[in-house]
N, C-alpha and C positions, 0 to 999 in steps of 0.2 A: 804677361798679357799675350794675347796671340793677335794676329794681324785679319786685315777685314775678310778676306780670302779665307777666314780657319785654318791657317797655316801658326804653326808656331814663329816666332823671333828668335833669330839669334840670341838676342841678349836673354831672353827668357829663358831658352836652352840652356844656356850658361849660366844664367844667375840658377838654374835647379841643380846644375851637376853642381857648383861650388855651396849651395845650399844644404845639401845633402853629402857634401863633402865626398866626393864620388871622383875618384880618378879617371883616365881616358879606361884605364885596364876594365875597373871596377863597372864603367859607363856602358862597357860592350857587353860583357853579362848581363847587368842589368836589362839593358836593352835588345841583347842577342842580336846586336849590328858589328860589323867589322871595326878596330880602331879609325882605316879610312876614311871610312862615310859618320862615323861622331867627327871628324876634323873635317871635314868638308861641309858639315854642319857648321861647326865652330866658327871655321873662318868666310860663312857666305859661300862658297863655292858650290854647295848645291842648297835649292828651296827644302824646306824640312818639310817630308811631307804628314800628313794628318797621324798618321798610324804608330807615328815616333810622340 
């Protein structure tokens, strides 16, 4: 689910990569983001914004 703001969740974020069985590696491709910022994701450290 995404949050009231249309921001995705943490948890949501995660439950897709472990959903789709998607490594950090696999997640950056996919995503065309740095390992970095998918773990800054992961752990809260930054808001995930819309475009992710």
């Amino acid at each position: 689910m995404t949050a009231q703001a249309g921001r995705t969740t943490r948890q949501y974020f995660a439950a897709r990569m472990e959903r789709n069985q998607l490594s950090l590696r696999q997640a950056t491709q996919a995503i065309g983001m740095t390992r970095r910022m998918i773990t800054y994701y992961k752990s809260r450290a930054r808001p995930i914004p819309k475009t992710v």
